[in-house]
C-alpha positions, 0 to 999 in steps of 0.5 A: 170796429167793435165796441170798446177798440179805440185802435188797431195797429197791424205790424207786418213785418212781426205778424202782429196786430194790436188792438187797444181800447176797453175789450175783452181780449178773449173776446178779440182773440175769439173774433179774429179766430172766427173768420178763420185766421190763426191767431193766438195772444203776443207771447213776447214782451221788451227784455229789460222788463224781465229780470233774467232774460236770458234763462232759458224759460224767457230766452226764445231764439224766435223773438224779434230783436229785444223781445223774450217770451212773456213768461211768469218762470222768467226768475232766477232761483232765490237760493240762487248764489248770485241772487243772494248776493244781489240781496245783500248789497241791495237798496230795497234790503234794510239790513243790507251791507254798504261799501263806503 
């Protein structure tokens, strides 16, 4: 193992190895590309820590089940109708409306 990498963890079933530690993860990308392998950064990450998973920038049809790409556009417009809504009933929003 590398200096730095406390663990890898390879998951077959999904393609998918993890390393963990203190590294650079270009570095580990770079390692692994070297011995001739293709290999390339995890592109997705759990759905429920997207807010819009189903948009189509986050939707992927290859994703492993409760996967969506790991994407920064992964945000609804904020003109968007529903998301003014959400604003105006939210608990984060100071001058929000309440139902009583």
């Amino acid at each position: 193992m590398h200096a730095g990498v406390k663990q890898v963890e390879v998951n077959r079933k999904q393609s998918k190895v993890t390393v963990s530690g203190n590294v650079d993860r270009n570095r580990v990308l770079k390692k692994i590309q070297n011995t001739g392998k293709r290999a390339e950064f995890w592109p997705y990450i759990p759905y429920n820590l997207v807010a819009y998973p189903y948009i189509s920038q986050a939707y992927d049809k290859k994703a492993p089940s409760g996967y969506v790409k790991n994407s920064i556009q992964a945000l609804s417009s904020p003109n968007a109708m529903d998301e003014k809504l959400t604003n105006l009933f939210s608990d984060e929003n100071p001058n929000a409306c309440s139902i009583m």
